[in-house]
C-alpha positions as CSV (number, residue, x, y, z in Angstrom):
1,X,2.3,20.8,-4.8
2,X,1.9,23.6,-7.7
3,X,5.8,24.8,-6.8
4,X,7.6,21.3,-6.7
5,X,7.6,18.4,-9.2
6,X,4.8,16.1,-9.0
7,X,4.7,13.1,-6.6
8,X,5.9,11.0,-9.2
9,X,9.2,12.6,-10.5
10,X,9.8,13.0,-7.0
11,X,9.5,9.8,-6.0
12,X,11.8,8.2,-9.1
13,X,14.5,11.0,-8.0
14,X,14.9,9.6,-4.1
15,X,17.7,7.0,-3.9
16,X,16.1,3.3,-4.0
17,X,18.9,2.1,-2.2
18,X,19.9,2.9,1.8
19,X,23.5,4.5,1.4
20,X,24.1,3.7,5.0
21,X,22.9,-0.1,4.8
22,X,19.6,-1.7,5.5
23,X,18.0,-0.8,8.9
24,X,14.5,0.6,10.7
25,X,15.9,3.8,12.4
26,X,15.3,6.1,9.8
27,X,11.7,4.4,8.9
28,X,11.4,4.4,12.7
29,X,11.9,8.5,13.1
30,X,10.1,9.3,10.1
31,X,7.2,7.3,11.0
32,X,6.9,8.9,14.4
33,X,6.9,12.4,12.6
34,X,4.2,11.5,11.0
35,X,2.4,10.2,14.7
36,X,3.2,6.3,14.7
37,X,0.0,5.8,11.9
38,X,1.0,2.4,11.2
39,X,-0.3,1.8,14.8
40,X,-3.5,2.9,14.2
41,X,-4.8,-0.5,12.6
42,X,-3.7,-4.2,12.4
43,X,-1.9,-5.6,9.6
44,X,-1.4,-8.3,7.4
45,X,2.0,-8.5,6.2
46,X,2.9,-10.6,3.1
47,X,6.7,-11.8,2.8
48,X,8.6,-13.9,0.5
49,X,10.2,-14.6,-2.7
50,X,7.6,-14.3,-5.5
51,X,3.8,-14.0,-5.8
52,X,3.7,-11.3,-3.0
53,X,1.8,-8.6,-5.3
54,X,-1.0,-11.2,-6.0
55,X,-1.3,-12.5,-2.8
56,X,-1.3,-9.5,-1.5
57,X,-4.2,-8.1,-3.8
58,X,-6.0,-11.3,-3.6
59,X,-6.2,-11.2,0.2
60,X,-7.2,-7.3,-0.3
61,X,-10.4,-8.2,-2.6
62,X,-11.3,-11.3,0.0
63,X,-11.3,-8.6,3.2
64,X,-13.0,-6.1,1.3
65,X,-15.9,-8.9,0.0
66,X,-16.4,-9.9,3.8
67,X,-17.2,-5.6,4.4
68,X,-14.1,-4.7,5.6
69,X,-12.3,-1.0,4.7
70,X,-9.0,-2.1,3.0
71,X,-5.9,-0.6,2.5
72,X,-3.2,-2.4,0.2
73,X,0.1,-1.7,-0.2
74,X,2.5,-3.7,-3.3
75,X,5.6,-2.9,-5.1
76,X,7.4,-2.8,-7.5
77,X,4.6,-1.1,-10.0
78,X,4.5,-1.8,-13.5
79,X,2.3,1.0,-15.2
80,X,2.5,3.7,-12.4
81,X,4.0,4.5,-9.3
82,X,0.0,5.1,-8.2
83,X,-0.4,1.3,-8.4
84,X,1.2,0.8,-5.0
85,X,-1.1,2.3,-3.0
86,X,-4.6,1.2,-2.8
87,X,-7.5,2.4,-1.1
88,X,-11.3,1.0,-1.1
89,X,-10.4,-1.4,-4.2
90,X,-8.8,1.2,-6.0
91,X,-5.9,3.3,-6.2
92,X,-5.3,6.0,-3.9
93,X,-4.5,9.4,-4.4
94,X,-0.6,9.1,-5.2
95,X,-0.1,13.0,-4.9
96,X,-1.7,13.8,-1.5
97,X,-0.4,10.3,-0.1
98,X,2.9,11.5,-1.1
99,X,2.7,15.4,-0.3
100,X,1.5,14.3,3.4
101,X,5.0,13.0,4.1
102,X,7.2,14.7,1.7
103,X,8.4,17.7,4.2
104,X,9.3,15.0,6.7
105,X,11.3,12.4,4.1
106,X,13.1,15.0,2.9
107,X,14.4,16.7,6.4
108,X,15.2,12.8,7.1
109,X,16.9,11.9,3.4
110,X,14.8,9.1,3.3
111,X,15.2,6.0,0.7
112,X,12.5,5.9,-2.1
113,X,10.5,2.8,-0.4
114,X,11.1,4.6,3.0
115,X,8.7,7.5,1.6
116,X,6.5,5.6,0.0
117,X,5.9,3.3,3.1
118,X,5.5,6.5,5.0
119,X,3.0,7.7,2.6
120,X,0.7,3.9,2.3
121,X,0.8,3.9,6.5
122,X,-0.1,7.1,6.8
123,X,-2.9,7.2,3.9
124,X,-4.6,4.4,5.5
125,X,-4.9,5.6,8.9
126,X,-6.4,8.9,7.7
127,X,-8.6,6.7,5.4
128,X,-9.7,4.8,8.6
129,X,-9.1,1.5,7.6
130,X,-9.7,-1.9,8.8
131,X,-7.4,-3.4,7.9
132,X,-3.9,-3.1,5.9
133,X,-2.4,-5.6,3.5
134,X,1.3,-4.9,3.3
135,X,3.7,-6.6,0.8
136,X,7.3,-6.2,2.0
137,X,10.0,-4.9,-0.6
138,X,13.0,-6.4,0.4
139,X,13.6,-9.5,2.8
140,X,12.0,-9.0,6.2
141,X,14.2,-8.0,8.9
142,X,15.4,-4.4,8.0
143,X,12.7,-3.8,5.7
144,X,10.9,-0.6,5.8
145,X,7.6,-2.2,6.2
146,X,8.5,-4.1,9.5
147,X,7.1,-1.9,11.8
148,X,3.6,-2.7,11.5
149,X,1.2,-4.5,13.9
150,X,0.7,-7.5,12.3
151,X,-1.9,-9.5,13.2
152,X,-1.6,-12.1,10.4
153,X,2.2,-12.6,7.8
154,X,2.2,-14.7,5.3
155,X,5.1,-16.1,4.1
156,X,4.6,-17.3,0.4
157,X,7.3,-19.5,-0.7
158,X,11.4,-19.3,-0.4
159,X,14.5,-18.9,-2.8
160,X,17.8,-18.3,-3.7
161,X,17.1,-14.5,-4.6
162,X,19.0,-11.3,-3.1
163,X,21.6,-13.3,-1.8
164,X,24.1,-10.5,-1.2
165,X,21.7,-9.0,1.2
166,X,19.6,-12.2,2.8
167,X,22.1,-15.0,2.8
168,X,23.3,-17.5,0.6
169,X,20.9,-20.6,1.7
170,X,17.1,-20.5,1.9
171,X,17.4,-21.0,5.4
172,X,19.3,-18.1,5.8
173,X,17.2,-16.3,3.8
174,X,13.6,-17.8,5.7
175,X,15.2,-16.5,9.3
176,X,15.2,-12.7,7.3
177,X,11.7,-13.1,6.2
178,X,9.8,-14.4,8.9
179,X,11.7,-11.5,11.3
180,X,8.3,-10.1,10.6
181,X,6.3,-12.2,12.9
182,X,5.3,-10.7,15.9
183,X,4.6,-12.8,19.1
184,X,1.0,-14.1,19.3
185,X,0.1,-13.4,15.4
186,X,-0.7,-16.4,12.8
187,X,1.4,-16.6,10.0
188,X,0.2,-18.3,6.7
189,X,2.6,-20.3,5.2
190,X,3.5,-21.6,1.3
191,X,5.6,-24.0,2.1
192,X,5.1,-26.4,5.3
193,X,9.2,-26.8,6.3
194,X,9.4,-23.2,7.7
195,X,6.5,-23.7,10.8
196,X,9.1,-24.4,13.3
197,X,10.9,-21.4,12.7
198,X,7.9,-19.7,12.4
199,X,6.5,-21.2,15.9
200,X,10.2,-20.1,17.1
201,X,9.8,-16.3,16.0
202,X,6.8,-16.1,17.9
203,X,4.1,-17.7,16.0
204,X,0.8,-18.4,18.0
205,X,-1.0,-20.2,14.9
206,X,0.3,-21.6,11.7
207,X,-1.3,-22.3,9.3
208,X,0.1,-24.2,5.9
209,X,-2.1,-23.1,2.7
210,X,0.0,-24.7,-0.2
211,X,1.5,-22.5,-2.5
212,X,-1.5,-21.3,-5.1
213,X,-1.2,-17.5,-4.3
214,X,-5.3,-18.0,-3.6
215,X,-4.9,-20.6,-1.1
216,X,-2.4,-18.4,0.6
217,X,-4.5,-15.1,0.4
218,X,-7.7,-17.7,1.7
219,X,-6.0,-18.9,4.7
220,X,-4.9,-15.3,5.4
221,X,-8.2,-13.3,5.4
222,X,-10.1,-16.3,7.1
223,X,-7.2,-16.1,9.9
224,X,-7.3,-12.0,10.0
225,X,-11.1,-12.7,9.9
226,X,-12.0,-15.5,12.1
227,X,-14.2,-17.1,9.6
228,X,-14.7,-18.3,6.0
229,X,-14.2,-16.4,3.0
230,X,-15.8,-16.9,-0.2
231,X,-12.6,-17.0,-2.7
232,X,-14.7,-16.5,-5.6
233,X,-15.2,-12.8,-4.4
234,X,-10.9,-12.8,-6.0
235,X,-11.7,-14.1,-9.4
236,X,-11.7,-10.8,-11.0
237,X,-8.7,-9.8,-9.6
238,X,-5.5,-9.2,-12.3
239,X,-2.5,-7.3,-12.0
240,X,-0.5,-6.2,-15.0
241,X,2.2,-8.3,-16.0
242,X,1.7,-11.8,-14.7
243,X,0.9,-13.9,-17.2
244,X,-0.9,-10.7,-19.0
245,X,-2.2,-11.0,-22.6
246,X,-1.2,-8.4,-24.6
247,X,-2.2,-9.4,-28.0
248,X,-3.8,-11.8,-30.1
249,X,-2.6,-12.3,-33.6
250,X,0.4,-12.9,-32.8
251,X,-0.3,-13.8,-29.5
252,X,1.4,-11.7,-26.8
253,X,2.1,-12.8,-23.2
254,X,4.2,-10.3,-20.6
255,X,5.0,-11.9,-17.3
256,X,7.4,-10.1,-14.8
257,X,9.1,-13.9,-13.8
258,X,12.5,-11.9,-12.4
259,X,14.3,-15.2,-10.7
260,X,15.0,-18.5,-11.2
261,X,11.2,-19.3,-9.3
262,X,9.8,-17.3,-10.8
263,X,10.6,-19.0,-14.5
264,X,10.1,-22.3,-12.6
265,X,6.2,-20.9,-11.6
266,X,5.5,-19.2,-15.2
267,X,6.7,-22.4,-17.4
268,X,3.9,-25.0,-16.8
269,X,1.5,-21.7,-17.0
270,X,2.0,-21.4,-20.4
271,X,0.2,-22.4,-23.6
272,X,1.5,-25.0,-25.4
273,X,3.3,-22.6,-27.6
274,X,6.6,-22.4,-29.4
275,X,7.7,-18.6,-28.5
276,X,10.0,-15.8,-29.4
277,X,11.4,-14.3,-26.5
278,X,11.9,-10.5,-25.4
279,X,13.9,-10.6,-21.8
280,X,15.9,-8.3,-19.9
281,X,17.5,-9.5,-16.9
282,X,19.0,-8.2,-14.1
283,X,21.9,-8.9,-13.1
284,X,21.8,-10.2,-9.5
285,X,19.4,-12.6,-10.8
286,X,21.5,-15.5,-12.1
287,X,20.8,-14.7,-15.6
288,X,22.2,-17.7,-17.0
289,X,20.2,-20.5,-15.2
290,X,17.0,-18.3,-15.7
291,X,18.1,-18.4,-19.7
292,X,18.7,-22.3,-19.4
293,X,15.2,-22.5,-18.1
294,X,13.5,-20.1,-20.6
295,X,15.3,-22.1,-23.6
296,X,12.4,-24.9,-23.4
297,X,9.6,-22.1,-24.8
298,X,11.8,-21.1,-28.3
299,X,14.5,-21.0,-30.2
300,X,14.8,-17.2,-30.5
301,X,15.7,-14.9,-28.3
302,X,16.1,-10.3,-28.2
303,X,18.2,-9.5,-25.7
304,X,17.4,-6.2,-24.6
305,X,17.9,-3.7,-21.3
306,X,15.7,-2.2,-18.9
307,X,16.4,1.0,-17.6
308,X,17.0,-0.3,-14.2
309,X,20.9,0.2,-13.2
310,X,21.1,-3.4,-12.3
311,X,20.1,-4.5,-15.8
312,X,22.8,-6.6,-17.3
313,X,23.4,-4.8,-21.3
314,X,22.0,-6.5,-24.2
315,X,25.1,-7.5,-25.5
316,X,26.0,-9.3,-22.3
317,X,22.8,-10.9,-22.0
318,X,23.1,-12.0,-25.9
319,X,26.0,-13.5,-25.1
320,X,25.2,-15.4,-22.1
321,X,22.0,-16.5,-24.4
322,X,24.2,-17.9,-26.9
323,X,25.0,-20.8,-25.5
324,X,20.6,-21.7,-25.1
325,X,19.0,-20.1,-27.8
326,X,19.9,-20.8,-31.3
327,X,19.4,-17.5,-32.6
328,X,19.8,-14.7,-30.5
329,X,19.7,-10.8,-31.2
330,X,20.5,-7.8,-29.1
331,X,18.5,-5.1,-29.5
332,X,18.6,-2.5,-26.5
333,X,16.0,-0.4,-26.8
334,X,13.3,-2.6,-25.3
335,X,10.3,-0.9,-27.7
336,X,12.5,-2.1,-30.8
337,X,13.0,-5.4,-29.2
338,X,9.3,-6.2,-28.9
339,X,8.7,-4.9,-32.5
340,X,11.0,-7.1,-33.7
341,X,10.1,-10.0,-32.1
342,X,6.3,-9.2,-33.0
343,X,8.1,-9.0,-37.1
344,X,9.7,-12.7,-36.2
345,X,6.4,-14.4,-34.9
346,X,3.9,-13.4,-37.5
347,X,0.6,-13.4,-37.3
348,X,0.5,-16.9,-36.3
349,X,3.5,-17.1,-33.8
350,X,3.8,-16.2,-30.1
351,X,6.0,-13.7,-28.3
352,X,6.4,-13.8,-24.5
353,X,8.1,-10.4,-22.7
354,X,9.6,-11.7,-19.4
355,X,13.1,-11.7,-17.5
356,X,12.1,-7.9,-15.3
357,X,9.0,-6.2,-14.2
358,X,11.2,-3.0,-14.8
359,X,11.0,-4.4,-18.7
360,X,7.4,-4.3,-18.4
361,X,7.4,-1.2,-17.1
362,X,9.7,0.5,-19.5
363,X,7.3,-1.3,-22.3
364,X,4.0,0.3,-20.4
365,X,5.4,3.8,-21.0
366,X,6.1,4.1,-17.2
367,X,8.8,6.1,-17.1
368,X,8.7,7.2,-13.4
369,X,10.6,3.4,-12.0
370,X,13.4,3.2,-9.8
């Protein structure tokens, strides 16, 4: 790829958004370009709100443990776009994953996650894999990642997120997400009130793990597997940005909690700490509840931006903060932001970086998100 841009700027100049609405046709043709890889091994396909990425990376580690050749595929990335795909516990090779499908993608104008769908399904069927772990991007339904043969979906917990694309009630929202289940499979569940919908989609076997992302990850290797698993093989499993220690003196915690549940999962996680808060917010997310809910941690709060288009601007996330946080700054530059709130806690104090995993990423030097 000497002659084009690298896989990466590539990547972060396709549109992340279907300009013609959410469907499979496009995914369908450029799939079968590439010779229908994604039907060259079975799947387990991870669905729902929040903890996707670690299930999905838990569950990768527990099939690769029991001897199995794994593929994984997560999103969004926080460092590197090279994060998302992941071959024999590591990450693949982003630039030939990517050059394999980029003639095709482009003849096709397919959507950023399109390609780099294309690219995970195909890298693992020319790596021969086992098995692939496959965390879905958006919903279920029309996402780009329902085409796969999924022996095993896991559906990790429900709620009131993307509503303008999955439906205002986490029914609603459940019936888009467990689209995914194919007839005969087992699907894994979070949360025990969705099995008759999942018995209705198709479901041969359901099983209901609980919601610890490790429970869930468990119950989904032992179903793909037929037998135990050994979950201490996961224990060294971490991915950057949930509930990731960045510093000590002051300490320095950066969690990606980018919803309501996702505050409501990060808040008893914490040390008992009193916090200054970095957050950028986007702003689909119901920003104010989220703030409402962060308030309990501190009494300060930088406002800041991410780079993401759907990030709501400091000032307006200031002002929405106002009425939570006694003191509030807005600082847009998220770099500055974090500096600042490092100068506010001191040695001795604690700063917490939450609100986006496009924050994160901005923060990580990872230029290259959509």
């Amino acid at each position: 790829m000497s002659s084009k841009r690298s896989a990466a700027d590539w990547v972060a100049s396709l549109d992340p958004w279907p300009r013609d609405g959410f469907g499979l046709e496009r995914m369908r043709a450029l799939l079968a370009r590439l010779g229908d890889p994604q039907a060259r091994y079975p799947a387990i396909h991870v669905v729902g709100t929040n903890g996707k990425s670690t299930t999905t990376r838990l569950a990768e580690e527990l099939l690769r443990d029991a001897g199995l050749a794994v593929g994984a595929y997560l999103s969004p990335h926080v460092r590197a776009w090279s994060e998302r795909i992941r071959l024999g516990g590591g990450e693949a090779d982003f630039e030939t994953a990517v050059a394999a499908v980029r003639d095709a993608a482009s003849s096709l104008g397919a959507t950023q996650f399109e390609t780099l769908t294309a690219a995970a399904l195909l890298a693992f069927a020319e790596a021969s894999v086992d098995v692939a772990v496959v965390e879905a991007g958006l919903g279920g339904r029309h996402d780009a990642t329902n085409v796969l043969e999924s022996r095993v979906v896991v559906l990790t917990n429900v709620a009131l997120d993307h509503m303008e694309v999955l439906g205002s009630t986490r029914e609603a929202i459940a019936a888009e997400k467990l689209a995914v289940v194919r007839a005969g499979c087992t699907v894994v569940l979070g949360e025990p009130e969705w099995e008759a919908l999942a018995r209705a989609n198709g479901a041969a076997r359901v099983v209901v793990a609980g919601p610890s992302n490790l429970a869930l990850a468990t119950a989904a290797a032992e179903s793909f597997l037929g037998c135990r698993v050994d979950p201490h093989a996961a224990e060294g499993v971490a991915l950057p940005g949930r509930l990731e220690r960045r510093g000590e003196r002051p300490l320095e915690l950066w969690d990606g909690a980018h919803n309501l549940a996702g505050v409501g999962y990060l808040l008893p996680r914490l040390p008992d700490r009193r916090f200054v808060l970095v957050c950028s917010i986007l702003r689909d997310k119901r920003p104010g509840m989220m703030l409402e809910a962060l308030s309990v941690l501190g009494d300060t709060l930088l406002a800041t931006q991410s780079r993401n288009a759907r990030a709501l601007p400091a000032e307006e996330l200031a002002a929405i903060a106002a009425a939570h946080f006694p003191r509030v700054e807005a600082i847009p530059d998220p770099r500055a932001a974090r500096a600042r709130a490092l100068e506010l806690a001191g040695p001795d104090g604690a700063v917490l970086v939450t609100g986006s995993l496009y924050l994160l990423s901005d923060l990580s030097g990872a230029h290259d998100h959509p």
